[in-house]
Residue frames relative to the residue before (quaternion, step in Angstrom):
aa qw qx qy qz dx dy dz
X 1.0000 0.0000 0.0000 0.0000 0.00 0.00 0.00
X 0.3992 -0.7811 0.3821 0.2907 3.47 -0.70 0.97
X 0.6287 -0.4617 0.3880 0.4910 3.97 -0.85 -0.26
X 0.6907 0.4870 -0.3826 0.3734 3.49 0.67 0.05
X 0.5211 0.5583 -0.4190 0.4911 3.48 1.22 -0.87
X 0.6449 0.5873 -0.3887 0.2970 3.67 0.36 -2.00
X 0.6443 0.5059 -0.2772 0.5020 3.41 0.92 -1.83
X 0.8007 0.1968 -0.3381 0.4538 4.30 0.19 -0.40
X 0.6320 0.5198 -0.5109 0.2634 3.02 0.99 0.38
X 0.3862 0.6418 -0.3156 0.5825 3.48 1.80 -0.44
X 0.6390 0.4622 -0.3890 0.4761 3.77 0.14 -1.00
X 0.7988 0.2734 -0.2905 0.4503 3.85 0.36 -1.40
X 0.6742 0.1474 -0.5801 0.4327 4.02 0.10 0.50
X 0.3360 0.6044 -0.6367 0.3410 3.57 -0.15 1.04
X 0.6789 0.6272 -0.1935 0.3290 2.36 0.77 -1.68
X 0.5726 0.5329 -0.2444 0.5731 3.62 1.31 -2.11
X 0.7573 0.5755 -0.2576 0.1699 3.24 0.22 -1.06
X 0.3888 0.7134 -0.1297 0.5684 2.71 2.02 -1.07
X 0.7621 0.4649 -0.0755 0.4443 3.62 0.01 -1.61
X 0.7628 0.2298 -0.3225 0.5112 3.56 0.47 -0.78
X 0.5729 0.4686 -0.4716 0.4793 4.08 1.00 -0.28
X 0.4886 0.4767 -0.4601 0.5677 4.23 0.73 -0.16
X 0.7123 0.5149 -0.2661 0.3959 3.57 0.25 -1.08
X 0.7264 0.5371 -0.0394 0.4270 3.27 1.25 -0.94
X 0.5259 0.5320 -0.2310 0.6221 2.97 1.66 -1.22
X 0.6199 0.6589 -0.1829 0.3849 3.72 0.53 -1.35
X 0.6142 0.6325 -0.0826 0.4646 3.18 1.31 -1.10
X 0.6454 0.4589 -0.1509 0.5917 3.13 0.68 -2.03
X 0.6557 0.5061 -0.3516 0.4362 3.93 0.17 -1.18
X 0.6741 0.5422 -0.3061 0.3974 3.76 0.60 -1.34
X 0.7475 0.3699 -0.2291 0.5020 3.46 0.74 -1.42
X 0.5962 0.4599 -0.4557 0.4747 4.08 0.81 -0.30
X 0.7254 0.3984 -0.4078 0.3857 3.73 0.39 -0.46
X 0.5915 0.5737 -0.3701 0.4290 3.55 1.31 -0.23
X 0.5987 0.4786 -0.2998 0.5680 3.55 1.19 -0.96
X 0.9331 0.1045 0.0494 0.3405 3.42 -0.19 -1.05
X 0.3400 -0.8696 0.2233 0.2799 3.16 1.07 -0.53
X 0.5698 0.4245 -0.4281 0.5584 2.91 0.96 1.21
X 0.7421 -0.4849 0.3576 0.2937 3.79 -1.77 0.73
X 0.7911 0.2849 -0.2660 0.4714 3.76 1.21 -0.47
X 0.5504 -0.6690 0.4485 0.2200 3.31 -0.93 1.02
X 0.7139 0.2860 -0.2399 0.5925 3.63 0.85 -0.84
X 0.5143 0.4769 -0.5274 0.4795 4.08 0.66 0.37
X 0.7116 0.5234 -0.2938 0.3651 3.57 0.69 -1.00
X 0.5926 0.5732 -0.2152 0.5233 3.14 1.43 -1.24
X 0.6010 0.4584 -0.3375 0.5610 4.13 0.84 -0.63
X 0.4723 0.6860 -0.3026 0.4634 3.50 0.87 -1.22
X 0.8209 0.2802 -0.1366 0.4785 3.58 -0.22 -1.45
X 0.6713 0.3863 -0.3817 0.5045 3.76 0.75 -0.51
X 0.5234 0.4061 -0.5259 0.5334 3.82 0.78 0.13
X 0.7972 0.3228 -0.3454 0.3755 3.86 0.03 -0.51
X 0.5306 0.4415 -0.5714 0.4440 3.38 0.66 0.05
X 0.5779 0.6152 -0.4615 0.2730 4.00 0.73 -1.18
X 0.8109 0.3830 -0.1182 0.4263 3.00 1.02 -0.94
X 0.6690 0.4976 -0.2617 0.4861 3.61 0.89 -0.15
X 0.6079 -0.6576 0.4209 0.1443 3.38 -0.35 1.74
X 0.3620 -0.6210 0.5734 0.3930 4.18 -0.78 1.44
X 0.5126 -0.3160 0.7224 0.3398 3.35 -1.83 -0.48
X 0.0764 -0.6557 0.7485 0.0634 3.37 -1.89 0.89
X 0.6664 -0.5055 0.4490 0.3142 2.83 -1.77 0.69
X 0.2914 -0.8860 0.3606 0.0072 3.95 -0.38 1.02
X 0.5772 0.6832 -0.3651 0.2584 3.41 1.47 0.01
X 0.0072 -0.7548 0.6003 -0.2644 3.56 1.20 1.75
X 0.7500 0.5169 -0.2645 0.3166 3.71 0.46 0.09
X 0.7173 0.3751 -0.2582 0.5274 2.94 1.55 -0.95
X 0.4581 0.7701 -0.2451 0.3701 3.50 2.02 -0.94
X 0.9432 0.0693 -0.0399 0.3226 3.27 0.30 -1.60
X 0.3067 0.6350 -0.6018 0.3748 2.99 0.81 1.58
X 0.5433 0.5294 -0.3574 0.5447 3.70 1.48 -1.21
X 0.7467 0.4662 -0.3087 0.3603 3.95 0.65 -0.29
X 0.4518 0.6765 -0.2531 0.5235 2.71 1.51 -0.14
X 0.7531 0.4184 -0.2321 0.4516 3.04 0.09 -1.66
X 0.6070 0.5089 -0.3717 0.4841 4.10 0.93 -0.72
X 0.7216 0.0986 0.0469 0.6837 3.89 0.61 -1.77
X 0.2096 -0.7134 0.6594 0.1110 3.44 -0.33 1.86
X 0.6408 0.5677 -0.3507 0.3796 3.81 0.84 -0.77
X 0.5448 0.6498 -0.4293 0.3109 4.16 1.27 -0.31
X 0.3126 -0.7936 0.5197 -0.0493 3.02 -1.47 1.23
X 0.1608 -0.8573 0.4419 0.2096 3.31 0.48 1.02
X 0.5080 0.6274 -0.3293 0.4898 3.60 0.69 -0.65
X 0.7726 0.3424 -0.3036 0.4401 3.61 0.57 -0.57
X 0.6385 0.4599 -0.2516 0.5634 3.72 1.36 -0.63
X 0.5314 0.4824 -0.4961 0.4888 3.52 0.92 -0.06
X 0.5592 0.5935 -0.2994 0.4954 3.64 0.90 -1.46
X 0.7689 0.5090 -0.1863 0.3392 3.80 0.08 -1.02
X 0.5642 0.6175 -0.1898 0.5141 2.93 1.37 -1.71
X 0.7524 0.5145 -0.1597 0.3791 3.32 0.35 -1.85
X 0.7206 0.4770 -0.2766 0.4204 3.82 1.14 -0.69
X 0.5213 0.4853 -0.3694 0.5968 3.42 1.33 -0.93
X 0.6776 0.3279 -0.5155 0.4094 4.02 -0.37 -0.41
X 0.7604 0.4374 -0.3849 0.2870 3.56 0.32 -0.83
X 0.6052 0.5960 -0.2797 0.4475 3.33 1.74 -0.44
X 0.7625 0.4320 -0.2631 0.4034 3.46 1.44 -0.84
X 0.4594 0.5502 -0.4531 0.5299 3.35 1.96 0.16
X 0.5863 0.6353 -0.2878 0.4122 3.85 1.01 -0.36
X 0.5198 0.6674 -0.2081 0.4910 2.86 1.59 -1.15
X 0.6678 0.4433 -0.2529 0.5418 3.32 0.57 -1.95
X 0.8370 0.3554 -0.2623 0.3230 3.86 -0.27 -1.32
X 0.7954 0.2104 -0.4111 0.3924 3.41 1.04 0.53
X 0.8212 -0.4205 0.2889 0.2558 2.95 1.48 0.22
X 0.7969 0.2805 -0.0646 0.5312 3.09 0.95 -0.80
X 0.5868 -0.6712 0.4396 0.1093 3.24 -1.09 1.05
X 0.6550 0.5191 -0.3293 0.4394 3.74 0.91 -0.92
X 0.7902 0.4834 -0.3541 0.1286 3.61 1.08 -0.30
X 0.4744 0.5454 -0.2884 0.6280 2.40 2.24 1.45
X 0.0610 0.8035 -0.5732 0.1487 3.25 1.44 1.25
X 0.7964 0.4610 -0.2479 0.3030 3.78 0.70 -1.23
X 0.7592 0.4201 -0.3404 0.3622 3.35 1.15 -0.21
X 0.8462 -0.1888 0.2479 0.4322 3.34 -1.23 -0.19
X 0.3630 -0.7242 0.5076 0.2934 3.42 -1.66 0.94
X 0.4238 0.6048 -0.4446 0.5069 3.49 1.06 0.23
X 0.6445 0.4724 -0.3659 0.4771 3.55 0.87 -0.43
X 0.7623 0.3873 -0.2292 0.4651 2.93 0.05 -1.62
X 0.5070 0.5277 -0.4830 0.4808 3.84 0.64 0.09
X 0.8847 0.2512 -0.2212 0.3243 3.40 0.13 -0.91
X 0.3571 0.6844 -0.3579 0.5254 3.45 2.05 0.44
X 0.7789 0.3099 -0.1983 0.5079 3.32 0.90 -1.49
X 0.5273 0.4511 -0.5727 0.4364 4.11 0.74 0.10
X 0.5915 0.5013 -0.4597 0.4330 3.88 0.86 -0.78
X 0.6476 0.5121 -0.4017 0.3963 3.75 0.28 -0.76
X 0.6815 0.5408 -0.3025 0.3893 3.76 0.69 -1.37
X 0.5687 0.5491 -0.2560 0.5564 3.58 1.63 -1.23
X 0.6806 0.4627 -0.3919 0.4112 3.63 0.72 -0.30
X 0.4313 0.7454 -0.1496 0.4857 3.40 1.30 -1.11
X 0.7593 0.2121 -0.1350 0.6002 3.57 0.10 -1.60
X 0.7478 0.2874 -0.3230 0.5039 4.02 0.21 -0.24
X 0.5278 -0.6110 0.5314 0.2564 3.98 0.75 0.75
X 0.6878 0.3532 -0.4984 0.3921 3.87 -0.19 0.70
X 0.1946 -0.6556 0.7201 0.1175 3.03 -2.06 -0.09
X 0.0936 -0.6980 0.7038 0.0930 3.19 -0.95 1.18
X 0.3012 -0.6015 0.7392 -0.0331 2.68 -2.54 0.69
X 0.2003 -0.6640 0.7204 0.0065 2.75 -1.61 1.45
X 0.0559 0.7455 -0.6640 -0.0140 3.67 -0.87 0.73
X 0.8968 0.3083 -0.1262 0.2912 3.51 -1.13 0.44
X 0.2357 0.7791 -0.5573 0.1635 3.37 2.06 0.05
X 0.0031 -0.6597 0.7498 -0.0502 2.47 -2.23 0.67
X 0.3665 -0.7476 0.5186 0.1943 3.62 -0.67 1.17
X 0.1635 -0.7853 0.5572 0.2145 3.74 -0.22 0.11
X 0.8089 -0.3447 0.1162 0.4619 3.47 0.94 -1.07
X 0.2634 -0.8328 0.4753 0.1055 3.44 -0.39 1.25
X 0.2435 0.8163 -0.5173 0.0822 3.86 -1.01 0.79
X 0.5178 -0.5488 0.4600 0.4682 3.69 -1.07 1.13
X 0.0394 -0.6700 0.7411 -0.0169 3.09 -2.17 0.96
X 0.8365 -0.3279 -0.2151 0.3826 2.85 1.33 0.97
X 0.4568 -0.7906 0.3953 0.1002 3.34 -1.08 0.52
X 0.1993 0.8986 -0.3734 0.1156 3.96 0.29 0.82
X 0.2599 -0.8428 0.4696 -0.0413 3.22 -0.71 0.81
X 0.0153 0.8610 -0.4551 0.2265 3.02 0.49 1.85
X 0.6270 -0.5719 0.2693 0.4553 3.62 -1.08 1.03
X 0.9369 0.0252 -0.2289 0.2630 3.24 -1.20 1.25
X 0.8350 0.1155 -0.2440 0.4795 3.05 1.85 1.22
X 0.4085 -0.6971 0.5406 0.2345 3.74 -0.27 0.14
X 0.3485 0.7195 -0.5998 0.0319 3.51 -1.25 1.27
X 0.7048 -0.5407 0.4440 0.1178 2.69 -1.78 1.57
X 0.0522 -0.7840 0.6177 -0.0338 4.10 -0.19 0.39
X 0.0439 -0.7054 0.7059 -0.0477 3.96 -0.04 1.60
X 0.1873 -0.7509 0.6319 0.0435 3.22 -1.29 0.63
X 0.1368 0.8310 -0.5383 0.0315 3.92 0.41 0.92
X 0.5297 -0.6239 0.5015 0.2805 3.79 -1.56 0.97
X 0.0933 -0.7721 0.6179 0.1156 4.43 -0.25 0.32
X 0.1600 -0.5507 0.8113 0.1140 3.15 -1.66 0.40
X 0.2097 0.6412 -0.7377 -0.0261 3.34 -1.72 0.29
X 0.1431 -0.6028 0.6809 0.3906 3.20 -1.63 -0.69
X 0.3189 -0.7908 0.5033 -0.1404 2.70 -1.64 1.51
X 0.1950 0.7525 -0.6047 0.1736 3.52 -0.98 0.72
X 0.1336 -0.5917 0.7822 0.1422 3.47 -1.72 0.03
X 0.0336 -0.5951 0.7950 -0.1125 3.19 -2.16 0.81
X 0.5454 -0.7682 0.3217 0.0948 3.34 -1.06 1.32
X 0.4973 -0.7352 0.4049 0.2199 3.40 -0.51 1.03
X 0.5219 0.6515 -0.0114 0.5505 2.95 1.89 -0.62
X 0.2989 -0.8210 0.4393 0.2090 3.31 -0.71 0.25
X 0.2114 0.8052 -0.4137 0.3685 3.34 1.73 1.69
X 0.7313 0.3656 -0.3810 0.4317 3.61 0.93 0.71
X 0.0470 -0.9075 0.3859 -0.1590 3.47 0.91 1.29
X 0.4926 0.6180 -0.3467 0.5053 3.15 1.60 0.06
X 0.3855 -0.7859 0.4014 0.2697 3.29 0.83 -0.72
X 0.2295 0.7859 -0.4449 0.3630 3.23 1.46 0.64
X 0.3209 -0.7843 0.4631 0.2597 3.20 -1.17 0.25
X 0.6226 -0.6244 0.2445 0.4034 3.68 -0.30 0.19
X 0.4448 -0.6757 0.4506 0.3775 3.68 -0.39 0.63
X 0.2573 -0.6621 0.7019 0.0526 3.42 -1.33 1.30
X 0.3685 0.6887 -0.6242 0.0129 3.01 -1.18 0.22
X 0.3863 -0.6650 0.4323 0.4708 3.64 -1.16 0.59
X 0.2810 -0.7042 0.6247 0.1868 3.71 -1.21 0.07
X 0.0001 0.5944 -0.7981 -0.0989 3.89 -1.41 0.58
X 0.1768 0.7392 -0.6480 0.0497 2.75 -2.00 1.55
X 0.5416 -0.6374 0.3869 0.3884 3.51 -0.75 -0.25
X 0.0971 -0.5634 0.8139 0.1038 3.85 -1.64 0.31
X 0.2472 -0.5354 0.8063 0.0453 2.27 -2.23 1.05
X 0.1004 -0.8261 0.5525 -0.0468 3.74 -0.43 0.94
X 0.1889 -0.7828 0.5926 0.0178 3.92 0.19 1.42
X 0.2331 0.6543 -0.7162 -0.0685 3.32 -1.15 0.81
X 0.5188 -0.7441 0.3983 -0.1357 2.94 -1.76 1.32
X 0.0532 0.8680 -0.4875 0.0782 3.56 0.06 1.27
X 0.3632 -0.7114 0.5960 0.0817 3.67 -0.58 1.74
X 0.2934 -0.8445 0.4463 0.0380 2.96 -0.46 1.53
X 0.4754 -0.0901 0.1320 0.8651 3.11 1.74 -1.91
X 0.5839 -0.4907 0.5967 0.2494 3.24 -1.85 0.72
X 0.7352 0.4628 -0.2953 0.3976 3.11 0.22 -1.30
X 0.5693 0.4366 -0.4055 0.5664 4.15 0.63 -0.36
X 0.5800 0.5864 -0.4679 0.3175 4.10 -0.06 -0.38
X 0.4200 -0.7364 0.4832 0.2189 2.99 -0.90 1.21
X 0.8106 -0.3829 0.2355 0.3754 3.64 -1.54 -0.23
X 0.5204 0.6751 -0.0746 0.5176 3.37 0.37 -0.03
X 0.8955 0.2999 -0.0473 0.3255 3.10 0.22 -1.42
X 0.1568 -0.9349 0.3135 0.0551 3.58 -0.09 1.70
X 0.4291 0.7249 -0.5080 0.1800 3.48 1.69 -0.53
X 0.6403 -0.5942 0.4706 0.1240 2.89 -1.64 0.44
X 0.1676 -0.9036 0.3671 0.1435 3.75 0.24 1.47
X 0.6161 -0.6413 0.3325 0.3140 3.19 -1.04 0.68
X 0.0359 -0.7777 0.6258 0.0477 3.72 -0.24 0.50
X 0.4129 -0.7508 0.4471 0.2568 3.21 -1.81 0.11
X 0.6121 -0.6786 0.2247 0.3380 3.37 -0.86 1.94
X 0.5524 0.4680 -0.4905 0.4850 4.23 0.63 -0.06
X 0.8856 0.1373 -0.0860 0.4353 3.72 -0.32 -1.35
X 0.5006 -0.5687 0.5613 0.3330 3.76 0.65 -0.50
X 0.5316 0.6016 -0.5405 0.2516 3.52 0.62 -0.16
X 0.6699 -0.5814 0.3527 0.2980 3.64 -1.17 0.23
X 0.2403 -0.8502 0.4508 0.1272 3.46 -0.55 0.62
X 0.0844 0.8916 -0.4345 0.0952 3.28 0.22 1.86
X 0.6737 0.3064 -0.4951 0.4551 3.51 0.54 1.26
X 0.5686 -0.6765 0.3915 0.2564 3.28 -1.30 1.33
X 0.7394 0.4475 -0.1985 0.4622 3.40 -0.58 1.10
X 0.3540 0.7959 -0.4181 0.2577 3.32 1.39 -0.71
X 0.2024 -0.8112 0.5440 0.0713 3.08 -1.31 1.01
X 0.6612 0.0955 -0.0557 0.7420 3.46 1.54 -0.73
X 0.8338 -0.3944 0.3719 0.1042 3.32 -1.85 0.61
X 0.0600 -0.7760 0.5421 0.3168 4.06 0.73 0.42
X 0.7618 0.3233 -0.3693 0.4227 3.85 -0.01 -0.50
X 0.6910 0.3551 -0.3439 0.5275 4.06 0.26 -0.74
X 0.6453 -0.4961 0.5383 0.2186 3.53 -0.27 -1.26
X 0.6353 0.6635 -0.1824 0.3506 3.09 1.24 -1.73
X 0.6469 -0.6231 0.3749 0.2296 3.46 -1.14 1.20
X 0.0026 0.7954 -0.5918 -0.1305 4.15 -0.04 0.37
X 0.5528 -0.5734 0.4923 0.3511 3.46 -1.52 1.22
X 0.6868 -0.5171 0.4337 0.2700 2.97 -1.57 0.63
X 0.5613 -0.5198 0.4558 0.4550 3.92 -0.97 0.91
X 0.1458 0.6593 -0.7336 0.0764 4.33 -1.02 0.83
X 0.8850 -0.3048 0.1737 0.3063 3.36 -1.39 -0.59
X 0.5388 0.5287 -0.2864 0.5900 3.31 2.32 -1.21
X 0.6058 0.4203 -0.5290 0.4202 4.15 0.60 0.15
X 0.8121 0.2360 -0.2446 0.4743 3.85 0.61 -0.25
X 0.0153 -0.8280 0.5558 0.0727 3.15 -1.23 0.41
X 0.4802 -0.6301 0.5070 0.3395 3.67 -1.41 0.67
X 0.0422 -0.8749 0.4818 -0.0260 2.77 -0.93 1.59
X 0.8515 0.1973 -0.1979 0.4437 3.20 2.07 0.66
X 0.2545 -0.8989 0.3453 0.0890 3.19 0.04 0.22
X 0.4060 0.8031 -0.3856 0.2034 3.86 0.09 0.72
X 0.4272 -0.6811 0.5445 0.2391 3.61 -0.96 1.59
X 0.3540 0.6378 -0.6133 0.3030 3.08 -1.37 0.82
């Protein structure tokens, strides 16, 4: 083949080559203005990770059909107050995690503070610390309501904002980078837990059961007002008859 052909033949798959990247380019533009609405694909794409940062998850919503059936069991429950409650322990047990320390969860549950203080140790053994700054609840609602053998739990479901990062206890960022900020929206599931009868509770299962304040027997109907074996008046179901006994993002 002589030097001239090679040379037009080289010129014409440029050429193709040319044509099918236009063709391509052309493409990429078409499908960014459909998604997002603008000509660059990686502007649109930043774009959308700035509005999700900022735009609150959805929660599971079935506060209507739920807390009448709760009702009807603890005519005396206050959702407002367990939202209120609910909502402080997470922000305390993310506090918990970002400094570390267990005591700032003297008031809740040992089922909590267990599963606060296995997250901390897991931080510890892998050298980081995370941070929450700026939490905000957006909105907190039952997703669901169940009544298993030898207790009743409540399942709130609430939308967070924070900003978020980790940075090494360790001395594993020698580069001198800084740590990646960013705000985050997610979800909690937040389990509170009523011990119906101890003696029905499955393996596993440590909350603390309600008993009545004269003899200690066990209080095994929901609602109780007086004691089956003594007699002896029992306080009315409030916030000290249930407790949060989990906590998990998701």
């Amino acid at each position: 083949m002589s030097q001239t052909a090679i040379i037009i033949l080289l010129l014409a798959v440029l050429a193709s080559g040319a044509g099918i990247y236009i063709k391509i380019r052309r493409k990429i533009r078409m499908i960014s203005r459909l998604a997002f609405g603008t000509d660059s694909l990686i502007e649109g794409i930043r774009s959308q990770e700035d509005r999700l940062a900022t735009t609150p998850k959805s929660v599971s919503g079935m506060t209507s059909l739920c807390l009448p059936q709760i009702q009807r069991d603890f005519p005396e429950f206050s959702l407002a107050e367990f939202v209120q409650k609910s909502e402080n322990l997470l922000k305390a047990s993310l506090a918990a995690v970002e400094m570390q320390d267990i005591a700032l969860l003297e008031q809740a549950s040992k089922d909590l503070q267990s599963q606060i203080l296995l997250r901390i140790q897991d931080d510890r053994r892998r050298g980081i610390r995370e941070h929450f700054q700026r939490i905000k609840v957006h909105r907190t609602e039952i997703a669901r309501y169940q009544k298993k053998e030898g207790c009743c739990v409540i399942t709130l479901q609430s939308a967070v904002e924070y900003e978020y990062w980790q940075d090494g206890l360790r001395e594993s960022c020698k580069s001198g980078n800084l740590p990646d900020r960013r705000m985050k929206q997610t979800r909690y599931n937040m389990e509170l837990m009523y011990v119906q009868d101890v003696n029905q509770l499955q393996p596993g299962q440590t909350a603390a059961a309600v008993v009545c304040p004269q003899c200690g027997a066990p209080v095994s109907r929901l609602g109780s007002k007086y004691c089956e074996y003594c007699g002896s008046g029992i306080e009315t179901v409030n916030s000290r008859v249930w407790s949060l006994a989990r906590i998990q993002e998701g």
